[in-house]
VEXFIBA-350559 format. One record per residue (C-alpha): residue number from 1; residue in one letter; x, y, z. Coordinates in Angstrom, 2 decimals. Example, Ala and Ser with C-alpha at 12.3 -4.5 7.8 and 13.67 -1.06 7.14 Angstrom:
BEGIN
resi;resn;east;north;up
1;A;12.30;-4.50;7.80;
2;S;13.67;-1.06;7.14;
END
This chain:
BEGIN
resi;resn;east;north;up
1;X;0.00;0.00;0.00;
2;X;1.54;3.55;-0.97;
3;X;2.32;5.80;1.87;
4;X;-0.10;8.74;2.74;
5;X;3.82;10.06;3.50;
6;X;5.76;9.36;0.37;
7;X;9.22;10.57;0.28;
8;X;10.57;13.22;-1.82;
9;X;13.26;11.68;-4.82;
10;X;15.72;13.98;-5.23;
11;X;17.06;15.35;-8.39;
12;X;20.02;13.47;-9.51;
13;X;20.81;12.78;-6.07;
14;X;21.51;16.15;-4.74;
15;X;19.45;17.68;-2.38;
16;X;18.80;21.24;-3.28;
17;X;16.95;22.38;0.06;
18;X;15.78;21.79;3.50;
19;X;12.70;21.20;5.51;
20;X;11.11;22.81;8.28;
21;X;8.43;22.09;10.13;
22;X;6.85;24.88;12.20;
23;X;4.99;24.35;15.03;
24;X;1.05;24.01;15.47;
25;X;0.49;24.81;19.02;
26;X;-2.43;23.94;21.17;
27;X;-4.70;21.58;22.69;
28;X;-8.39;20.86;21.15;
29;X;-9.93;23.67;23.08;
30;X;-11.98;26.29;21.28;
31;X;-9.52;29.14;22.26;
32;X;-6.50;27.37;21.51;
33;X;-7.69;26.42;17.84;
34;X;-8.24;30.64;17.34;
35;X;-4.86;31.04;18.39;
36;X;-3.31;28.62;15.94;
37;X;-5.63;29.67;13.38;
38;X;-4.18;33.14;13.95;
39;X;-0.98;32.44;14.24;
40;X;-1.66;30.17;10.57;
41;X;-2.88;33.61;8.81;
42;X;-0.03;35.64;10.45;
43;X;2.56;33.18;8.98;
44;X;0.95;32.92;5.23;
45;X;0.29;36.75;5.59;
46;X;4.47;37.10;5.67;
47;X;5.26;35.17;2.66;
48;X;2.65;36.97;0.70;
49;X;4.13;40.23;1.85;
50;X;7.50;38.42;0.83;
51;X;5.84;37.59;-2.15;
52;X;4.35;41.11;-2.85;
53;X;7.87;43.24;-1.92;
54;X;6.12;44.40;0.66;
55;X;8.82;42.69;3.24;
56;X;12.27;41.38;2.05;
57;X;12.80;38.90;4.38;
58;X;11.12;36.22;6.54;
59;X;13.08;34.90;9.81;
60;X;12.59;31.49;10.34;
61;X;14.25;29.81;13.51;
62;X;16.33;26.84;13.37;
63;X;18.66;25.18;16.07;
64;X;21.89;24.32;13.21;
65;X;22.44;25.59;10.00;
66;X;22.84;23.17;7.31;
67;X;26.22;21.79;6.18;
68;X;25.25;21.25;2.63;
69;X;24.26;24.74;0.82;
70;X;20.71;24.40;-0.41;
71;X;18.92;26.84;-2.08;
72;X;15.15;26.35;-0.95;
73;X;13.02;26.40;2.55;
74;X;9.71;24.57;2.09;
75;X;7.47;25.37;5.26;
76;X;4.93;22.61;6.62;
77;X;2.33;23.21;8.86;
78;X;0.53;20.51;10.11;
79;X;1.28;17.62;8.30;
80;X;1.34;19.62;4.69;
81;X;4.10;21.61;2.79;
82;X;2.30;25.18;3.02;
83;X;4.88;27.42;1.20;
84;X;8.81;27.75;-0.36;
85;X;11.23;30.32;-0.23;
86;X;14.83;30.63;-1.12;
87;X;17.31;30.92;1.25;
88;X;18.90;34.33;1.52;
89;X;21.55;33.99;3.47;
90;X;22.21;32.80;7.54;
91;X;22.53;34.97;10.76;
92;X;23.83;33.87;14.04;
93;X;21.17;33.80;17.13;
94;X;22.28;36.70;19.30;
95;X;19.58;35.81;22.12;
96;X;17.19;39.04;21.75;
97;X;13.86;38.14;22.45;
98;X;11.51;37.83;19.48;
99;X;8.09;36.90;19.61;
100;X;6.90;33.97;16.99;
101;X;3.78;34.36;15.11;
102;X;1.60;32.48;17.28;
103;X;3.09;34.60;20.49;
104;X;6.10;32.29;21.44;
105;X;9.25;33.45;22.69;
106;X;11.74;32.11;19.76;
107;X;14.74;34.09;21.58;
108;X;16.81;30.46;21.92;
109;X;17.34;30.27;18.10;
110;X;20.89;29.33;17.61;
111;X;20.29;30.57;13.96;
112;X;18.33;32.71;11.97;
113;X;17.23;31.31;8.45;
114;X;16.66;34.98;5.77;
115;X;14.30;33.34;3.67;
116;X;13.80;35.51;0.13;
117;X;11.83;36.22;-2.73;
118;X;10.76;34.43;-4.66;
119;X;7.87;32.16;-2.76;
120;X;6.19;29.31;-4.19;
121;X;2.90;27.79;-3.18;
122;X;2.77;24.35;-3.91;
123;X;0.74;23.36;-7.21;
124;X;-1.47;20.29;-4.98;
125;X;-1.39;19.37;-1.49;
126;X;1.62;17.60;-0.45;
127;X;1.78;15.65;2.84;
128;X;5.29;15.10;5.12;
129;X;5.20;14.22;8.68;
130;X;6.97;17.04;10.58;
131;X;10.03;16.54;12.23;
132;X;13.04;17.88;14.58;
133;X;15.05;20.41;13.27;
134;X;15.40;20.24;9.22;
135;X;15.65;17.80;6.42;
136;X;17.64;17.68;3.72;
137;X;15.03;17.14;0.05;
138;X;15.40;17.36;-3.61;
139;X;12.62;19.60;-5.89;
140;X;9.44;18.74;-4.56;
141;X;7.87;21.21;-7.61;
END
């Protein structure tokens, strides 16, 4: 039986980005669901503004920078790819507190990833479990 999960063949064998999975806080509750959902539209309201020109770069969080240079960051959300950016360049954490979209304090970032212009939205849903930290992937579009 084919996995709900498949996993992504890379091009030629190279990987040519990363992916990060960011979280989706909350318990079932009604108030917890409107903060996710907010923090969602916050998140997808940044890469359109990345999109637009109205912002030039997105800061997304990681814990290690990767040792292979990659040029794309595809986002998922729970349990689905939800957006790609290229990968601008890397900044060192410097421990100033910065609030995430969905109000958590993200100051323990080791690194800061500058994701660019230009963003892609995904042509049909496409399902990966999340994970820890990043994983290496080939073109997934």
């Amino acid at each position: 039986m084919p996995s709900k999960f498949p996993r992504p063949e890379l091009s030629g064998g190279r990987s040519t980005g990363i992916i990060r999975t960011l979280p989706y806080f909350g318990a079932k509750d009604t108030e917890e669901q409107g903060a996710r959902r907010d923090a969602y539209k916050k998140m997808i309201q940044s890469f359109k503004d990345l999109e637009s020109g109205k912002k030039d770069v997105v800061y997304i969080g990681f814990s290690q920078m990767p040792v292979t240079d990659v040029l794309h960051c595809y986002i998922i959300v729970g349990g689905r790819i939800r957006v790609r950016a290229n990968i601008g360049g890397w900044e060192k954490g410097d421990g100033e507190k910065v609030t995430s979209w969905d109000g958590h304090d993200l100051s323990g970032a080791k690194y800061w990833c500058l994701l660019t212009a230009p963003v892609s939205w995904p042509p049909e849903p496409i399902l990966r479990r999340g994970s820890q930290g990043f994983r290496y992937v080939g073109d997934l579009w």
